[in-house]
PDB file of N, CA, C and O in Angstrom:
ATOM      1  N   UNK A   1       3.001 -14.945 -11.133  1.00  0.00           N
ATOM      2  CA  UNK A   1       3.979 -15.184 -12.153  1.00  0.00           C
ATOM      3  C   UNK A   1       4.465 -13.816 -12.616  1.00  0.00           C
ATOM      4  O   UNK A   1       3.715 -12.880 -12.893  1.00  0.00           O
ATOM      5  N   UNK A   2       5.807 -13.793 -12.674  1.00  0.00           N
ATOM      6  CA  UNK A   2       6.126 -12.297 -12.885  1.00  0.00           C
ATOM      7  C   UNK A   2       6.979 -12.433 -14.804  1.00  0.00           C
ATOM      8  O   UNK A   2       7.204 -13.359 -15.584  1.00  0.00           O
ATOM      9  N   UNK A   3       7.145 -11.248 -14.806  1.00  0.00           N
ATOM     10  CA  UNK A   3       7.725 -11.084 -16.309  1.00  0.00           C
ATOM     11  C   UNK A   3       6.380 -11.243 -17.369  1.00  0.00           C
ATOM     12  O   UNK A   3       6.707 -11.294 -18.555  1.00  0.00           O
ATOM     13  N   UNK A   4       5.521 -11.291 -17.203  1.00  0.00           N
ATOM     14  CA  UNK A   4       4.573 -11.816 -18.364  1.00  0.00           C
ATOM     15  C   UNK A   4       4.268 -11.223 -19.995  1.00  0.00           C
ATOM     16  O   UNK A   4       4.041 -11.708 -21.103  1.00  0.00           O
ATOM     17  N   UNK A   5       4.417  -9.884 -19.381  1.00  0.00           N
ATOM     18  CA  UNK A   5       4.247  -8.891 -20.231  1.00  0.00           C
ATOM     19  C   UNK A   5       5.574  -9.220 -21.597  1.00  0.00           C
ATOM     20  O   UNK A   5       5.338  -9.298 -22.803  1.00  0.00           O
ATOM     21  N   UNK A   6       7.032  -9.372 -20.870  1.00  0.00           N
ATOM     22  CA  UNK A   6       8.024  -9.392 -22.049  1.00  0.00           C
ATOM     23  C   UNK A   6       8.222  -8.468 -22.522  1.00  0.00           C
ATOM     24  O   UNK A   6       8.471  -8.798 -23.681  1.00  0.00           O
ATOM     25  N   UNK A   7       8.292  -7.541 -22.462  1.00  0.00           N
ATOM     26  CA  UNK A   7       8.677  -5.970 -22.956  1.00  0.00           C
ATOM     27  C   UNK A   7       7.690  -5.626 -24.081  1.00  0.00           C
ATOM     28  O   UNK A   7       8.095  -4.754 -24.850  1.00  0.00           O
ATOM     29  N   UNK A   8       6.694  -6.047 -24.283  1.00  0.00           N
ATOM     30  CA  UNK A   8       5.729  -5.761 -25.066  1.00  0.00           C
ATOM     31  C   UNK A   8       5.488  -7.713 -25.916  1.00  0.00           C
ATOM     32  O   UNK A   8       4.364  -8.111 -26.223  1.00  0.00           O
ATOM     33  N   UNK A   9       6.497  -8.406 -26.082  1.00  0.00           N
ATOM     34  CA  UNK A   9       6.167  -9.354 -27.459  1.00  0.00           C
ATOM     35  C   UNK A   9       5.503  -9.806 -27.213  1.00  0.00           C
ATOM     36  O   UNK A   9       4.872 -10.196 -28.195  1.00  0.00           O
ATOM     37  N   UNK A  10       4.655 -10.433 -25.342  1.00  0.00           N
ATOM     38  CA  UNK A  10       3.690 -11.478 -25.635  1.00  0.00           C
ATOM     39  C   UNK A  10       2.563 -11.274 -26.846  1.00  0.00           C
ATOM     40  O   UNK A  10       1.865 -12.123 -27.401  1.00  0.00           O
ATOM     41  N   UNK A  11       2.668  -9.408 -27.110  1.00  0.00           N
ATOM     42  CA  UNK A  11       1.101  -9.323 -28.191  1.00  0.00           C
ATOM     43  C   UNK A  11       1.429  -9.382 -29.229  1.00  0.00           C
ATOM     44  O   UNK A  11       0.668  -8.998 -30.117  1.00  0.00           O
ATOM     45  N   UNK A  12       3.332 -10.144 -29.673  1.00  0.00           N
ATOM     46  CA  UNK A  12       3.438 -10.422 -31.321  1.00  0.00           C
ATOM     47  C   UNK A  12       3.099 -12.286 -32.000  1.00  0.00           C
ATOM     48  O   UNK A  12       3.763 -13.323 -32.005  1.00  0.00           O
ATOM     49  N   UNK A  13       2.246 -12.041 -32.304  1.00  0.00           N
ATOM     50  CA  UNK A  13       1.717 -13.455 -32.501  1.00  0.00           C
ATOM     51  C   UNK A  13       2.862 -14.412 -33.095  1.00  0.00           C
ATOM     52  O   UNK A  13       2.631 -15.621 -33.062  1.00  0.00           O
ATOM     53  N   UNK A  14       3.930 -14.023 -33.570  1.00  0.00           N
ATOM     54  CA  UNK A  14       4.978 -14.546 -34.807  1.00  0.00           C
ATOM     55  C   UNK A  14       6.156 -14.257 -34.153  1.00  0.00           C
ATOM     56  O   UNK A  14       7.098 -13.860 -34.837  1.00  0.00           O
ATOM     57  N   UNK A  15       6.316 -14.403 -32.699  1.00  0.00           N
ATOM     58  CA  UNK A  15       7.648 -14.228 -31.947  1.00  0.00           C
ATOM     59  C   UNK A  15       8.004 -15.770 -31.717  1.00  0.00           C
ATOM     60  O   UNK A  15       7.175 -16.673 -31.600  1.00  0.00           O
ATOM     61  N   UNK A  16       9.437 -15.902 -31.675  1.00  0.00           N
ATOM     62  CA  UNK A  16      10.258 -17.110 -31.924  1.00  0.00           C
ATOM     63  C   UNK A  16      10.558 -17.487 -31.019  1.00  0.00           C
ATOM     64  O   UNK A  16      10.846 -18.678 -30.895  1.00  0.00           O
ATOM     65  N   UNK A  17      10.615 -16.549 -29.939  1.00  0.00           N
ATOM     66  CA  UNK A  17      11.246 -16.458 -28.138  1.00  0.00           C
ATOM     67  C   UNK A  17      10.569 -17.518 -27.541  1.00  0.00           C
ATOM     68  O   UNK A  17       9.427 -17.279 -27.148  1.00  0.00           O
ATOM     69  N   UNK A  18      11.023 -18.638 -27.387  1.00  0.00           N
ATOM     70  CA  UNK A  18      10.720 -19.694 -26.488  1.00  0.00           C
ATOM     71  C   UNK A  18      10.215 -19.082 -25.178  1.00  0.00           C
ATOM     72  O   UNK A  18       9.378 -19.801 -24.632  1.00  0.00           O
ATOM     73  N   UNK A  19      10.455 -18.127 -24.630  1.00  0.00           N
ATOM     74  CA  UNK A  19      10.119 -17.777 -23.023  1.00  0.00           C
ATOM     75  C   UNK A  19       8.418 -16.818 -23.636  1.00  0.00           C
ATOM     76  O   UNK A  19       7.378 -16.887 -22.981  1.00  0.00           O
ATOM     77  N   UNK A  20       8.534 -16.071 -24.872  1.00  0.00           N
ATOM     78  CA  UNK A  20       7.101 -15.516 -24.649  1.00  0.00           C
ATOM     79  C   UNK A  20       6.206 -16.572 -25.234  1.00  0.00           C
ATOM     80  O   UNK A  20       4.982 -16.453 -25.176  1.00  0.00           O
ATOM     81  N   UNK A  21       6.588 -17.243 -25.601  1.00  0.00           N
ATOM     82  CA  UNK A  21       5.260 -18.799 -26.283  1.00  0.00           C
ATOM     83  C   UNK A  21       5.463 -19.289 -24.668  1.00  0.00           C
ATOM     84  O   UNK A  21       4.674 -18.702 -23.927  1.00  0.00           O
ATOM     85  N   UNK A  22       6.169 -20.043 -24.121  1.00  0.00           N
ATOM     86  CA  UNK A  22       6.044 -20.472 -22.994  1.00  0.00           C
ATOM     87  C   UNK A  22       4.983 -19.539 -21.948  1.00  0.00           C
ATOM     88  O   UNK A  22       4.118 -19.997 -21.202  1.00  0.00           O
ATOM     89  N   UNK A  23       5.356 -18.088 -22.158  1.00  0.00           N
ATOM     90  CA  UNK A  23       4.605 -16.975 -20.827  1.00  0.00           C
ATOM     91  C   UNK A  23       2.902 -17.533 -22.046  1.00  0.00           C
ATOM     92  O   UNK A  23       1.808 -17.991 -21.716  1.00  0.00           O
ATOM     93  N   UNK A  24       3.208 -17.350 -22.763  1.00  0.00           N
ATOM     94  CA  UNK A  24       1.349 -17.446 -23.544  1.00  0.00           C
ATOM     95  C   UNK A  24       0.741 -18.179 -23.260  1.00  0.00           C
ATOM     96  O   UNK A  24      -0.451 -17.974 -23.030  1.00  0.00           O
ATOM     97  N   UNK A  25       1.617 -19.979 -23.102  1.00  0.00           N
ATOM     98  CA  UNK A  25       0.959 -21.165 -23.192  1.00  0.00           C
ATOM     99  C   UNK A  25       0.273 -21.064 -21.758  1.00  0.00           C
ATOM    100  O   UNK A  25      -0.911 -20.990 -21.430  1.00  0.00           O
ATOM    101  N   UNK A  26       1.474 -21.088 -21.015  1.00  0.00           N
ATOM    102  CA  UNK A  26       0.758 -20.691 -19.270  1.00  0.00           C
ATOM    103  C   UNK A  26      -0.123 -20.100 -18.848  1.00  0.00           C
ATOM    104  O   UNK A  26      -0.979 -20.493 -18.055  1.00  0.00           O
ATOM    105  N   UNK A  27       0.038 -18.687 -19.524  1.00  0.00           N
ATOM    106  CA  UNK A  27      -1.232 -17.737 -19.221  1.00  0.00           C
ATOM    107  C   UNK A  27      -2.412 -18.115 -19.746  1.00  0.00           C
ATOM    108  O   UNK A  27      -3.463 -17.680 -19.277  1.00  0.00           O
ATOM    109  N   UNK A  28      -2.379 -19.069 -20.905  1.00  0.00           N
ATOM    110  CA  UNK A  28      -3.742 -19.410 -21.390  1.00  0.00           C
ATOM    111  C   UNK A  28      -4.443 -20.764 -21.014  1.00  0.00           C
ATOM    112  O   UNK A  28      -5.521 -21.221 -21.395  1.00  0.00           O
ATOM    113  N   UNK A  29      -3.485 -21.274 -20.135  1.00  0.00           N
ATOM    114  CA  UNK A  29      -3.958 -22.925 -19.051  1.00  0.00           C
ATOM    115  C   UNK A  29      -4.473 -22.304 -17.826  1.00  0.00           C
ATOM    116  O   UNK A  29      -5.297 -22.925 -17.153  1.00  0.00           O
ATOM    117  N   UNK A  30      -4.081 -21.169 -17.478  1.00  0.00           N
ATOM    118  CA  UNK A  30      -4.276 -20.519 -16.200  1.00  0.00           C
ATOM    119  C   UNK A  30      -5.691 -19.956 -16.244  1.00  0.00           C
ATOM    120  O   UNK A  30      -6.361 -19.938 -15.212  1.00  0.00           O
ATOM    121  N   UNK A  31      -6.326 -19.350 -17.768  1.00  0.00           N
ATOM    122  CA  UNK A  31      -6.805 -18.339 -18.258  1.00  0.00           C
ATOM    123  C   UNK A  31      -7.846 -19.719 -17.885  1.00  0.00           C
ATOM    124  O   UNK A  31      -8.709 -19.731 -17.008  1.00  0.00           O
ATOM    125  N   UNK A  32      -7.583 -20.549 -18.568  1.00  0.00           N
ATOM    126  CA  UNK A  32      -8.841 -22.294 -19.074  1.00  0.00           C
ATOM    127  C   UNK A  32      -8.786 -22.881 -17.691  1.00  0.00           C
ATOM    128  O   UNK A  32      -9.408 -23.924 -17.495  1.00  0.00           O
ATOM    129  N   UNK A  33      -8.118 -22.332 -16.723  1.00  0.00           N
ATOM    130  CA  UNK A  33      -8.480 -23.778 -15.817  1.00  0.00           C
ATOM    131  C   UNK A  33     -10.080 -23.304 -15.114  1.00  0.00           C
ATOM    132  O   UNK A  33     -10.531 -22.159 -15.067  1.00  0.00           O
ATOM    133  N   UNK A  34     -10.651 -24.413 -14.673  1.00  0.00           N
ATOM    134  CA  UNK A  34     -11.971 -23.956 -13.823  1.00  0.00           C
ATOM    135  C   UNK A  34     -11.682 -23.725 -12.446  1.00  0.00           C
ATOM    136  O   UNK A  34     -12.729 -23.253 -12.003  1.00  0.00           O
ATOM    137  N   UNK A  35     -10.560 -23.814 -11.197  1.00  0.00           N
ATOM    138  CA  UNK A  35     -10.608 -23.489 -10.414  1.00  0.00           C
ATOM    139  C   UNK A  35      -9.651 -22.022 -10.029  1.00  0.00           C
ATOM    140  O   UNK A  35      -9.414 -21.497  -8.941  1.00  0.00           O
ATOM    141  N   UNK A  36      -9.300 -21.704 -11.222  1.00  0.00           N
ATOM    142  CA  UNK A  36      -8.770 -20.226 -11.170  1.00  0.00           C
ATOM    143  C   UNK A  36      -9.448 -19.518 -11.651  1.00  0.00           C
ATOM    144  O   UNK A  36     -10.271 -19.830 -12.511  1.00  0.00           O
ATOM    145  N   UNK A  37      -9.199 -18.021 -11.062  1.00  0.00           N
ATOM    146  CA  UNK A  37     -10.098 -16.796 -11.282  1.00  0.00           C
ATOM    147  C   UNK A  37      -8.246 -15.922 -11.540  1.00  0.00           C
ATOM    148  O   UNK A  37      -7.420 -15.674 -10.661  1.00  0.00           O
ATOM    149  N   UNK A  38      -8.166 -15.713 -12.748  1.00  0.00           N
ATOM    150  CA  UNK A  38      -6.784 -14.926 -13.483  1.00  0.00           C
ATOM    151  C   UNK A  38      -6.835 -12.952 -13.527  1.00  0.00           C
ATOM    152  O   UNK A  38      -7.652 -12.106 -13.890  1.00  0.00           O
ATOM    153  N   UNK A  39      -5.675 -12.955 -13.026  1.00  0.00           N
ATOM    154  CA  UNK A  39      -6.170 -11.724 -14.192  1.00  0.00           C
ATOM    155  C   UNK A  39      -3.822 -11.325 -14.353  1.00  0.00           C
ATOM    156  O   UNK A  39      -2.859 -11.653 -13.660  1.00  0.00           O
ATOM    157  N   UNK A  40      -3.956 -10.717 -15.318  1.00  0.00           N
ATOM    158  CA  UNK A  40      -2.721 -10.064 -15.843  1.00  0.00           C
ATOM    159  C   UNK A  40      -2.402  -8.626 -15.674  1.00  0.00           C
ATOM    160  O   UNK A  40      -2.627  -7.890 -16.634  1.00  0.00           O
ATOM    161  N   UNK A  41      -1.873  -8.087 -14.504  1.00  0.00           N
ATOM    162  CA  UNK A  41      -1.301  -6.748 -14.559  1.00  0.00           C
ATOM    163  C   UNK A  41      -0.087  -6.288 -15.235  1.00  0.00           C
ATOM    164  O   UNK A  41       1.016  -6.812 -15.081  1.00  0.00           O
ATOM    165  N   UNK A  42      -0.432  -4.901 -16.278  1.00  0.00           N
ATOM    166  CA  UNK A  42       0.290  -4.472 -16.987  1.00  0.00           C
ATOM    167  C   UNK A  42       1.197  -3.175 -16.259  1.00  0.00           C
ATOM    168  O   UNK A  42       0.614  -2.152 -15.900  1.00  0.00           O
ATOM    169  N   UNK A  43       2.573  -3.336 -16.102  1.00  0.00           N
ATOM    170  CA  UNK A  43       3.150  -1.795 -15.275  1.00  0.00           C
ATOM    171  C   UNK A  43       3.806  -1.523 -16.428  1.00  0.00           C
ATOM    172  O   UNK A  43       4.165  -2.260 -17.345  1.00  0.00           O
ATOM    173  N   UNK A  44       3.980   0.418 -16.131  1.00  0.00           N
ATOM    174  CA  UNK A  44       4.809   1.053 -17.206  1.00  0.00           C
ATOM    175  C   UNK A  44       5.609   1.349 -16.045  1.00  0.00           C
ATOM    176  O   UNK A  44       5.117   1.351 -14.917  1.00  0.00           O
ATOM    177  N   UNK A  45       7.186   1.674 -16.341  1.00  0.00           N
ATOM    178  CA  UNK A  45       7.782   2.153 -15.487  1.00  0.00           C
ATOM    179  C   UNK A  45       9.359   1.919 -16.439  1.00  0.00           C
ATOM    180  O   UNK A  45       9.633   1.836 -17.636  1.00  0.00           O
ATOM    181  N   UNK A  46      10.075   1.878 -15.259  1.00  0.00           N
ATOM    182  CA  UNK A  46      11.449   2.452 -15.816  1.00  0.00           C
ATOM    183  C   UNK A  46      12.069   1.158 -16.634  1.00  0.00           C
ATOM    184  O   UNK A  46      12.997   1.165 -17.443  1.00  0.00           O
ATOM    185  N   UNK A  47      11.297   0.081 -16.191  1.00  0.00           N
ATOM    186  CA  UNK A  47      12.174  -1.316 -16.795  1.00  0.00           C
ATOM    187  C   UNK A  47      10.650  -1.618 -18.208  1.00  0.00           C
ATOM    188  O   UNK A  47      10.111  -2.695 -18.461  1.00  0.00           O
ATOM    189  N   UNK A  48      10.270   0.127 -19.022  1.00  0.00           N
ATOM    190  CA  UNK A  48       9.469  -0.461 -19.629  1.00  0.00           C
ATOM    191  C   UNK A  48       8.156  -1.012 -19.230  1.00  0.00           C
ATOM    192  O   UNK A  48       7.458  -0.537 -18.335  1.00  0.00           O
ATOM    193  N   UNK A  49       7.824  -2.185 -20.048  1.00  0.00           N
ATOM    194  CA  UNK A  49       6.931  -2.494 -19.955  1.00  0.00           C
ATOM    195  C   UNK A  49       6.914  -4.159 -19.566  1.00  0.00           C
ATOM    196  O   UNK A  49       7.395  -5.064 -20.249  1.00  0.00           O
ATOM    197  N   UNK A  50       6.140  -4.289 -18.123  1.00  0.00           N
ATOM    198  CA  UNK A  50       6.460  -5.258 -17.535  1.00  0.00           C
ATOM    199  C   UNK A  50       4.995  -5.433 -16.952  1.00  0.00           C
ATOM    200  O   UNK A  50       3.985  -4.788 -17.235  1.00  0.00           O
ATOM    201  N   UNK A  51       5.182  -6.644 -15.922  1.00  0.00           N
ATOM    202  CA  UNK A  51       4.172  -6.941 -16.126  1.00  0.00           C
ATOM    203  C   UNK A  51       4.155  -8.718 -15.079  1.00  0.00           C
ATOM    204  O   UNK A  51       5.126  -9.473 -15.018  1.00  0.00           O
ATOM    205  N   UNK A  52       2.756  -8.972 -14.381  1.00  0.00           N
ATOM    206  CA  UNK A  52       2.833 -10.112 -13.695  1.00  0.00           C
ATOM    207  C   UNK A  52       1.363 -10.539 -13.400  1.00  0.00           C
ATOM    208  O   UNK A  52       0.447  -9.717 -13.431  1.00  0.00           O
ATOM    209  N   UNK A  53       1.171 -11.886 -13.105  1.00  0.00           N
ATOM    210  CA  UNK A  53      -0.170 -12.372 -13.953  1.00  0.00           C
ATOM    211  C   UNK A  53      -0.214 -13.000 -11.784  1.00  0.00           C
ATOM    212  O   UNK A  53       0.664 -13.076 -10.925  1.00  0.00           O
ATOM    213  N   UNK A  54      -1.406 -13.226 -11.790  1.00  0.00           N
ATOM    214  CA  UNK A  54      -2.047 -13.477  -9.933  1.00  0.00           C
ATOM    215  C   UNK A  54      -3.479 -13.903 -10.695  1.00  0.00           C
ATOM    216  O   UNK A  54      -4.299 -13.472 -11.505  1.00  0.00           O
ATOM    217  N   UNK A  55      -3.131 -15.265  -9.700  1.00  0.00           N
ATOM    218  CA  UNK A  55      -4.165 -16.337 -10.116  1.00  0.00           C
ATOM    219  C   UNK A  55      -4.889 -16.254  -8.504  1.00  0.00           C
ATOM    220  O   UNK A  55      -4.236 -16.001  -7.492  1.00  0.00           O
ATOM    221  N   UNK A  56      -6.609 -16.568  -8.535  1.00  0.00           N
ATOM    222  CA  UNK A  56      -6.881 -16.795  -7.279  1.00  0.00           C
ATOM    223  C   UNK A  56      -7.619 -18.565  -7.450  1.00  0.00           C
ATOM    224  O   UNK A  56      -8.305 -19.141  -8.294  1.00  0.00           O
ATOM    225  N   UNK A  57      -7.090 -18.870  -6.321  1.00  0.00           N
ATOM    226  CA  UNK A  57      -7.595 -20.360  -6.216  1.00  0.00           C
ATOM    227  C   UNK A  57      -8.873 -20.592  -5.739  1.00  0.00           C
ATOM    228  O   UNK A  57      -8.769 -20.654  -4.514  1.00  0.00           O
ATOM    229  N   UNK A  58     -10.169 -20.774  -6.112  1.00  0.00           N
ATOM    230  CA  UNK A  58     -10.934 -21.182  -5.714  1.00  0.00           C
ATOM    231  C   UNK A  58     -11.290 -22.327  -4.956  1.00  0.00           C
ATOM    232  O   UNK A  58     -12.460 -22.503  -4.617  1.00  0.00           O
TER     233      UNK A  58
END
């Protein structure tokens, strides 16, 4: 899943942005499921701060 990061807001708890509550809700069903093993990579680079989440399927 790419974009996750959001230019920093997923870490503002009180953001209104339908797409970073949506990236949260996902990442945290992904985070709860039992046959995934998650993790979330954070990149710095020219587009900021970005970012894409790789699930492994057990």
């Amino acid at each position: 899943m790419d974009d996750v990061i959001r230019d920093g807001q997923i870490l503002r708890p009180d953001s209104d942005d339908a797409r970073v509550r949506a990236t949260r809700e996902t990442l945290q069903a992904m985070g709860e499921h039992p046959r995934l093993d998650t993790a979330v990579i954070q990149t710095v680079g020219a587009k900021h701060w970005d970012g894409f989440a790789l699930a492994l399927v057990q």
